[in-house]
C-alpha positions in Angstrom: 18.9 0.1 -43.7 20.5 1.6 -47.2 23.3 3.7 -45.0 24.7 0.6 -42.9 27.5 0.2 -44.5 30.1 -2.8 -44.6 32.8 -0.5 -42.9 29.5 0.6 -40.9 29.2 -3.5 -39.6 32.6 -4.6 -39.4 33.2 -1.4 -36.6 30.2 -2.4 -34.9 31.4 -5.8 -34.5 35.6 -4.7 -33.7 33.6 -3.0 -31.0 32.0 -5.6 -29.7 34.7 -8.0 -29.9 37.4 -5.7 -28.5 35.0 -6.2 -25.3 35.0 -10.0 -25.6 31.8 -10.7 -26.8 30.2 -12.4 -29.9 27.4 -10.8 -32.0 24.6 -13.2 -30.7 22.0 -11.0 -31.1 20.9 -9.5 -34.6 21.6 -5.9 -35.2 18.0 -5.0 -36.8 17.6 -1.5 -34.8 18.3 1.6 -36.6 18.6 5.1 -35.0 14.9 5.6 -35.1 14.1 2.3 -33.2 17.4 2.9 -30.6 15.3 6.4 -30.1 12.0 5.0 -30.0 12.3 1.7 -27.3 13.5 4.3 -25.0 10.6 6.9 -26.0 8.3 3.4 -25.9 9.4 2.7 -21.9 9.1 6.9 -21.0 5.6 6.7 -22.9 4.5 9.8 -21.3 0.9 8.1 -22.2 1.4 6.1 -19.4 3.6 7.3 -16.5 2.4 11.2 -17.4 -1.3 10.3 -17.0 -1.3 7.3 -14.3 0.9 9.1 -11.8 -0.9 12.4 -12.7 -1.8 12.9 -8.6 1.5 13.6 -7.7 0.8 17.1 -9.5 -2.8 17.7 -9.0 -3.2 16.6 -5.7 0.2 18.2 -4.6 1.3 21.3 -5.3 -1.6 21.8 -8.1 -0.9 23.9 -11.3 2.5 24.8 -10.9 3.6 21.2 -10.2 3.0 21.1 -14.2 3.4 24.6 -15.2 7.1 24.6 -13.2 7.2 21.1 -11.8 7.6 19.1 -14.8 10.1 20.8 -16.8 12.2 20.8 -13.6 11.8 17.4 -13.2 12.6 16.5 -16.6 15.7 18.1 -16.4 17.3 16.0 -13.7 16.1 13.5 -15.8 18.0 14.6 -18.7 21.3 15.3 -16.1 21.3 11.5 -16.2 20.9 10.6 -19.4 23.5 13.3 -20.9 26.2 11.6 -18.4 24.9 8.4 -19.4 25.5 8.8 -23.2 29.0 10.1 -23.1 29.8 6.2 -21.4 27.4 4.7 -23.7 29.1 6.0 -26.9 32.2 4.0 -25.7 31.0 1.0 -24.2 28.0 0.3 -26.5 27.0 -3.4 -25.0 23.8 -5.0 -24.2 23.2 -4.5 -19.8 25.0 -1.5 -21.0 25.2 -0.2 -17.1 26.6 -3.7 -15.8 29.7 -3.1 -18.0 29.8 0.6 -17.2 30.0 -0.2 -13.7 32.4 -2.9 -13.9 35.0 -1.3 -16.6 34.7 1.9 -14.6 34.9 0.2 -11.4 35.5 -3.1 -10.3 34.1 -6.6 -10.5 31.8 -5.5 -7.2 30.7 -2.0 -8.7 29.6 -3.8 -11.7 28.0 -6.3 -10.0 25.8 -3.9 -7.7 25.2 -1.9 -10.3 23.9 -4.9 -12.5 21.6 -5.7 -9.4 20.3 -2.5 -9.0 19.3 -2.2 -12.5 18.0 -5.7 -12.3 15.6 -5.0 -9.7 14.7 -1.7 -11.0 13.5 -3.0 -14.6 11.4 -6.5 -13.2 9.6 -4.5 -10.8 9.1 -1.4 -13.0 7.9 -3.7 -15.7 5.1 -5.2 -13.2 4.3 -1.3 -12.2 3.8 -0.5 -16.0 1.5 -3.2 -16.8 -0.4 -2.7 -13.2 -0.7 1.2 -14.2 -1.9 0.0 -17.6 -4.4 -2.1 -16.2 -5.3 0.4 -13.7 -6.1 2.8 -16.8 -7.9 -0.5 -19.1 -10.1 -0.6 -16.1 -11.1 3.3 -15.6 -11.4 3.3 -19.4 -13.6 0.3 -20.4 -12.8 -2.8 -17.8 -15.6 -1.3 -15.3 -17.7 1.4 -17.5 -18.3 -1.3 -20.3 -17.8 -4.7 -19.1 -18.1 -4.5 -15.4 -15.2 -5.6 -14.0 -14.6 -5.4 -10.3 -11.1 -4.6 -9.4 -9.7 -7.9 -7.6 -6.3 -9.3 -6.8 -7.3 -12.5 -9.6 -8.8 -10.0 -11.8 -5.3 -8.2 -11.7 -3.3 -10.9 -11.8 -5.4 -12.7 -14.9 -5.0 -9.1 -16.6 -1.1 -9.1 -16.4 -0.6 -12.6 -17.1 -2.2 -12.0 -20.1 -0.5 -9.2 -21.4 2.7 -9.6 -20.4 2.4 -12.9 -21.6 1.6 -11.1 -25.0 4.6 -8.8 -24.9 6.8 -11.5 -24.0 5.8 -13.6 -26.8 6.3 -10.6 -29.1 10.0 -10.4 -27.8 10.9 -14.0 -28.4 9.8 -13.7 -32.1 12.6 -11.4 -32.5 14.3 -7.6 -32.7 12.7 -7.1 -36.0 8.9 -7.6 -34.8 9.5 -5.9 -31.5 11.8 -2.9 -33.9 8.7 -1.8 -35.5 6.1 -2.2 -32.9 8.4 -0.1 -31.5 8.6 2.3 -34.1 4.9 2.3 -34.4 4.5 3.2 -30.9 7.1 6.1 -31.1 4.8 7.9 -33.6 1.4 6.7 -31.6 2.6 8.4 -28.9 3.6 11.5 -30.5 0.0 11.8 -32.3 -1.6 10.4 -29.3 -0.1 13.2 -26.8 -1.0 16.3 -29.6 -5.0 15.0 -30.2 -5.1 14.7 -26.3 -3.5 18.3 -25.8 -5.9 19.7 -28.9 -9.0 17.9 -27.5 -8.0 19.6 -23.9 -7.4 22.8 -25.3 -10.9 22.3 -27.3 -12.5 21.6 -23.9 -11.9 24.0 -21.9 -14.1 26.2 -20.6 -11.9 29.2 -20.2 -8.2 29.9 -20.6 -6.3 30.6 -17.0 -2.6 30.5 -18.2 -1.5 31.6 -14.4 -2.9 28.5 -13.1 -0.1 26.8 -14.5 2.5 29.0 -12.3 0.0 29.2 -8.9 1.4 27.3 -6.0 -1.2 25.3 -3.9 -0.6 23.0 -1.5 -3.5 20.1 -1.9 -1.8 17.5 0.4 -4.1 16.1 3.2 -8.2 15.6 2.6 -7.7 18.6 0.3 -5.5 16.0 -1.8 -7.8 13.3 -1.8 -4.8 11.8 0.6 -2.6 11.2 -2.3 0.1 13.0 0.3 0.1 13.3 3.6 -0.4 16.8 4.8 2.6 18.5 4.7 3.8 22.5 3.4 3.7 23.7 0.4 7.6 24.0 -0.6 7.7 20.0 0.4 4.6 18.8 -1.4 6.4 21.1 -4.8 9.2 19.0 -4.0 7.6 15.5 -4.2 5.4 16.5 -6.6 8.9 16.5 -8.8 8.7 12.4 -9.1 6.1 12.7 -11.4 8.2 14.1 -14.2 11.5 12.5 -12.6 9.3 8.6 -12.4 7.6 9.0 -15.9 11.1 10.2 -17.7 12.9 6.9 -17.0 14.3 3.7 -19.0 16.0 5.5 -21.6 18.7 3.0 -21.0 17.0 0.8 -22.9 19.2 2.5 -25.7 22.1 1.3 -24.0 20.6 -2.2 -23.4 19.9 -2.6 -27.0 23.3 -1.0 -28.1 24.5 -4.9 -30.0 21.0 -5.0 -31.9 21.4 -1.2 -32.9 23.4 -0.2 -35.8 26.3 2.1 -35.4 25.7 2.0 -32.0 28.6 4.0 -31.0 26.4 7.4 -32.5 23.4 5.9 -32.2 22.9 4.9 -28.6 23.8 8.2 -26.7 21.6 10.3 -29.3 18.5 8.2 -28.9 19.3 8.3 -24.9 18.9 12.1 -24.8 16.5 13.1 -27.8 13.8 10.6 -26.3 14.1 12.4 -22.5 14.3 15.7 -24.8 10.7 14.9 -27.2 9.0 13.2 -24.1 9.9 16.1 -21.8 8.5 18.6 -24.9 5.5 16.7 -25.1 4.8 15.7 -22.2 4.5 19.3 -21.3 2.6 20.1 -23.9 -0.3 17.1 -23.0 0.2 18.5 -19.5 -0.1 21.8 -19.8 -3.1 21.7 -21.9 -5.3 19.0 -19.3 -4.5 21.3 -16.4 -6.3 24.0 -18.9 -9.3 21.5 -19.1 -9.4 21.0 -15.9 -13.2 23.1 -14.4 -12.1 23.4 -10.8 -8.6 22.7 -9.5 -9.9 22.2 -6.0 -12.4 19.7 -7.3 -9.9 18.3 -9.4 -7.5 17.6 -6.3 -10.2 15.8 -4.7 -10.5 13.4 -7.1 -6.8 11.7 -5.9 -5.8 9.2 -8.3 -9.0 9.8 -10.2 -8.5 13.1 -11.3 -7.5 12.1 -15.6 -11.0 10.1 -16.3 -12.7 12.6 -13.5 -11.8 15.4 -15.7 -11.9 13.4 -19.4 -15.9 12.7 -18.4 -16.7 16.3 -17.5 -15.4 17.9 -20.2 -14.6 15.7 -23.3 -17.5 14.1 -25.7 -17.7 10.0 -25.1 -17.2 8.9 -28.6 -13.3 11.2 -29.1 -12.7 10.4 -25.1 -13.1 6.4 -26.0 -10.7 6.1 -29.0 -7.9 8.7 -27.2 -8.7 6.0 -24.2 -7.7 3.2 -26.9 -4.8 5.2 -28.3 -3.7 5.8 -24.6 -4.1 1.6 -23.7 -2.4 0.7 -27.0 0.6 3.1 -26.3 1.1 1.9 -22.7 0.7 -1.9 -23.9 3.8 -1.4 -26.1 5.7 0.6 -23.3 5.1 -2.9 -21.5 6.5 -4.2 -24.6 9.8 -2.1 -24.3 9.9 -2.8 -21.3 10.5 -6.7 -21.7 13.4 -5.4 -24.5 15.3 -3.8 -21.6 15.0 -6.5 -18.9 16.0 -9.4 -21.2 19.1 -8.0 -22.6 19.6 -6.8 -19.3 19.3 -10.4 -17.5 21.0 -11.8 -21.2 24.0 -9.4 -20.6 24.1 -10.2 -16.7 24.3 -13.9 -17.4 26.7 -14.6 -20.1 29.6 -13.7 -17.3 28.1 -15.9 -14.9 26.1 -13.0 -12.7 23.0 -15.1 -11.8 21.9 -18.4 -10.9 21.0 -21.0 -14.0 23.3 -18.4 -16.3 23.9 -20.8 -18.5 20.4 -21.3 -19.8 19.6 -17.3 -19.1 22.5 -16.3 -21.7 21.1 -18.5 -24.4 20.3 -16.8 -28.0 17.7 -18.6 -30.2 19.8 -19.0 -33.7 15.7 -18.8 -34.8 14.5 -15.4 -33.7 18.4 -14.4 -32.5 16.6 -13.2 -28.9 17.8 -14.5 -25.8 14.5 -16.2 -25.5 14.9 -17.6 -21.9 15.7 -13.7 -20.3 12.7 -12.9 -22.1 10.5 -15.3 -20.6 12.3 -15.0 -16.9 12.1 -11.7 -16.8 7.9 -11.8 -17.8 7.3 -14.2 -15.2 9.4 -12.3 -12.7 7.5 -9.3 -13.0 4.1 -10.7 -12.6 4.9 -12.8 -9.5 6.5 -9.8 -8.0 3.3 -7.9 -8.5 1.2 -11.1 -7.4 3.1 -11.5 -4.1 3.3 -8.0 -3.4 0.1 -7.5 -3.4 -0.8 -10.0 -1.1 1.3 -8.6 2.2 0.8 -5.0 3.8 3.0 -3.3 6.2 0.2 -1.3 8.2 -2.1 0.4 5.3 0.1 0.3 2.8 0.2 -2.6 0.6 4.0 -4.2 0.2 3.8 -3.3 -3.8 3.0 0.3 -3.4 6.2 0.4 -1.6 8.6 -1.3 -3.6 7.2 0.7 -6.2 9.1 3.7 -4.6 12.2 1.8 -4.3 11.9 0.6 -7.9 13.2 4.3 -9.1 15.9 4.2 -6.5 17.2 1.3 -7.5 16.8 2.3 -11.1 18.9 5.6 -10.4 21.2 4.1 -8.2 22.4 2.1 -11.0 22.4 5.3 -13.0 24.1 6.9 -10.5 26.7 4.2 -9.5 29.4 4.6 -13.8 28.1 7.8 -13.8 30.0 8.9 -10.6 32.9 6.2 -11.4 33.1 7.9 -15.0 33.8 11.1 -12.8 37.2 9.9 -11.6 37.6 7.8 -14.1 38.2 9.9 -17.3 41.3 9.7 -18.5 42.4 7.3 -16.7 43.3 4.0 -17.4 40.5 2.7 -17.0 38.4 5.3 -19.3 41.3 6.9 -21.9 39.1 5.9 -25.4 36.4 8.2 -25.8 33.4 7.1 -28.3 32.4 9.3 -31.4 29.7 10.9 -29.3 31.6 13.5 -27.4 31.3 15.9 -24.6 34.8 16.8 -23.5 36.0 16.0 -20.1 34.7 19.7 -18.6 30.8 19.2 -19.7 30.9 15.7 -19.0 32.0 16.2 -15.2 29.7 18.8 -14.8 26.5 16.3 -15.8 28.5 13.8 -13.6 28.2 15.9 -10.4 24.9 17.2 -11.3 23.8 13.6 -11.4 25.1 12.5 -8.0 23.4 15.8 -6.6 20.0 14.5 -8.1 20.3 10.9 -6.9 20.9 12.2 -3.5 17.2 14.7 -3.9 15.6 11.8 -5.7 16.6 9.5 -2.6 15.3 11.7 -0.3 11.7 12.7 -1.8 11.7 8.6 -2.6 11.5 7.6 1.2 8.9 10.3 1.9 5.2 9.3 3.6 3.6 7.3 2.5 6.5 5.5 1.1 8.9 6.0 4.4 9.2 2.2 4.2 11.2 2.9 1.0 14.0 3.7 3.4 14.4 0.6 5.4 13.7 -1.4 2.1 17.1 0.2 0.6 19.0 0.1 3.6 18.2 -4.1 3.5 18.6 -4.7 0.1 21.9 -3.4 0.6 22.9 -5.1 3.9 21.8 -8.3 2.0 24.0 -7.7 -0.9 27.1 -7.0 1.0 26.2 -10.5 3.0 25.7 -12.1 -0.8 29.2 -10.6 -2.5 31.6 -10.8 0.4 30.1 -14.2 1.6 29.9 -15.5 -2.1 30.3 -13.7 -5.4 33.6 -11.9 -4.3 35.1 -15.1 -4.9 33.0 -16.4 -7.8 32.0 -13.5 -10.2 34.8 -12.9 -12.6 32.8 -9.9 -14.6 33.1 -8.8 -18.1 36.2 -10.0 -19.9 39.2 -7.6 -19.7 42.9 -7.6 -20.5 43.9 -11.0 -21.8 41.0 -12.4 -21.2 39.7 -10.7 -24.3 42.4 -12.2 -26.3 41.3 -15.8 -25.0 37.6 -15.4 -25.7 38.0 -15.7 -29.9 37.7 -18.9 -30.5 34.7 -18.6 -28.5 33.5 -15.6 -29.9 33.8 -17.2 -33.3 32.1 -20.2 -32.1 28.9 -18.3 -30.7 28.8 -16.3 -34.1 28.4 -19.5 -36.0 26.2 -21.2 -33.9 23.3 -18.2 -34.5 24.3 -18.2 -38.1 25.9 -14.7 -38.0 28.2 -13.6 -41.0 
């Protein structure tokens, strides 16, 4: 990178010592990548097609037409509130110190928890959705494969085995798979829209804007039956689910050069692209689409249902192996984000065995053991989840739902402690990247506004067990940090304790060879 500059590296690293922490991990990303792991995670090629019955089966058309640019916009409410924090506090577990340096020792701590949660069980829905899509693709049409839970659980060993073992070998390798899937999805999302558009039999721009309400039989019981303004409303998670992880910008902020500019752009340009061509994709397949009545009846068939009736085999195979590719690499991301997440978690003690979890390879400078924690974590959630139902519903689908809350709770919780924060004490600094105090508390508001609409469609049928889920998680935590951590967890250095942490900080840089 011919523009990081000396000056560049030595401001990067005051940063990050002025927080108390050594420059384990190897700054390798440039702006591009920063951008791109978060565009990798959205990969609209995998949350955009595999959660497409939300739309179709909902409120039909205009839950694309109208839907997803609504969506994507309390999407973006976040992640504009979450880049003015990010530009100042550019760490690894970004939200963790957010919440802590914003807060307290017990914000941070929830916060970290939330997010935790949020990224090991959104990891195993990623890889489940991609094998979902492998099998509808080519598992069952070309090798026969019979969806069981060992057939599943085989499949997500394997690849997020792969991705893990990608992520150990270091932030360079995983930088420009990275990279390569930022432009695969880009080219990916404009052949599909083009094939679509080249598809269709007619052109019925207004069914983009029509209101239906498919929810019932009518649905293919993707919703319960319900009226049309509510099953619009739900229908928003598919833009609100698919536009998520863009804090892996934040969690990557000490491998990302000039991470002070760097992080907060790539936060909001990759919810900004993904939201433009996502629509794009979108708009064009609900185009394709013959018959939007038949096409609600397929349920959670409705992309391949649709991609056989209209698309030649030989261009619908290799999008299908563009498509499987991209969402493999999301995976990929995916891993990024929950290691450095754990990693950032752990070197200040925050979960069991920290010791061990906080450890960075001097080899591959990756915090190899988060990595590998993390993996496992997600496919034994997936495993186990799978195995228990409460009535119909199978555990996982459930904790699916709660998965985003949890994920924009933890959004929610520095955001809204930024809001009474600013200028402050606490928060007087800001970073390069900008807002001013008026915009910024606008986004801040407009953010706890969303969490509280995203909450609420969250616990809807058939994931009203979302609710009691949430409610226990927290009763648990509140047993966990009054009865234990209040007394233990210390949280991110601050004060003096910064001063005190040199040596240290000196004696971690050596031991990973940084100079």
């Amino acid at each position: 990178m011919s523009d990081y500059s000396e000056v560049d590296k030595k401001q990067d690293l005051h940063i990050l010592h002025s927080m108390g922490y050594a420059q384990e991990l190897e700054r390798r990303m440039s702006q591009f990548s920063n951008f791109a792991v978060s565009f990798s995670i959205i990969c609209i090629l995998s949350g955009g097609i595999n959660s497409l019955a939300q739309a179709t089966a909902g409120a039909g058309g205009a839950a694309i037409g109208i839907g997803w640019p609504l969506g994507c916009f309390i999407s973006l409410v976040f992640a504009v509130a979450m880049a003015q924090i990010s530009s100042a506090y550019p760490t690894a577990g970004g939200l963790y110190h957010w919440g802590s340096i914003l807060g307290n020792r017990f914000t941070g701590w929830l916060t970290a928890w939330f997010n935790l949660l949020g990224l090991v069980t959104v990891l195993g829905a990623i890889n489940v959705g991609t094998y979902y899509f492998f099998m509808g693709s080519f598992g069952t049409p070309y090798f026969g494969l019979e969806d069981t839970t060992a057939t599943r659980i085989i499949f997500l060993a394997i690849i997020t085995g792969a991705q893990a073992l990608v992520n150990h070998m270091g932030i360079g390798l995983t930088a420009k798979l990275t990279d390569f899937s930022g432009y695969l999805i880009f080219v990916t999302a404009i052949l599909l829209a083009v094939v679509c558009i080249a598809a269709a039999d007619s052109y019925e721009i207004g069914r983009l804007f029509t209101f239906s309400n498919y929810s019932g039989e009518a649905g293919g019981n993707v919703w319960p039956e319900t009226s049309g303004t509510w099953v619009f409303l739900l229908g928003l998670l598919l833009p609100i689910y698919t536009i998520t992880g863009y804090d892996a910008s934040a969690h990557t902020s000490e491998e990302t050069v000039k991470a002070a500019e760097s992080v907060p752009r790539g936060m909001v340009s990759s919810v900004l692209w993904s939201a433009l061509f996502g629509y794009i994709m979108l708009c064009a397949f609900v185009l394709m689409i013959p018959n939007m009545d038949e096409a609600a009846k397929q349920g959670w068939n409705v992309f391949f249902w649709a991609m056989d009736a209209q698309v030649n085999p030989v261009i619908k195979d290799v999008l299908y192996l563009a498509i499987f590719v991209s969402q493999w690499l999301c995976g990929l991301a995916t891993v990024t984000s929950v290691s450095r997440m754990i990693f950032a978690f752990s070197r200040d003690g925050g979960l069991p065995a920290s010791k061990a979890l906080s450890k960075v390879s001097p080899t591959h400078r990756s915090p190899v053991a988060a990595i590998w924690t993390g993996s496992v974590l997600s496919v034994l959630f997936v495993w186990g989840s799978s195995l228990v139902s409460i009535g119909e519903t199978p555990v996982y689908t459930i904790v699916v739902s709660c998965t985003v809350i949890f994920l924009f709770f933890s959004f929610a919780i520095p955001i809204t402690l930024g809001l009474f924060a600013w200028g402050t004490s606490k928060w007087d600094k800001m970073g390069p990247w900008n807002l001013g105090e008026g915009v910024f508390k606008l986004f801040a508001i407009l953010s706890i506004i969303a969490m509280v609409l995203i909450f609420v469609l969250g616990i809807q049928p058939p994931n009203d067990w979302a609710l009691y889920i949430t409610v226990g998680f927290l009763v648990v935590t509140g047993i966990i940090w009054f009865g234990f951590e209040s007394r233990r967890f210390r949280g991110p250095p601050i004060g003096d304790e910064v001063a005190r942490r040199q040596a240290e900080i000196a004696a971690a840089e050596k031991a990973v060879g940084e100079v």
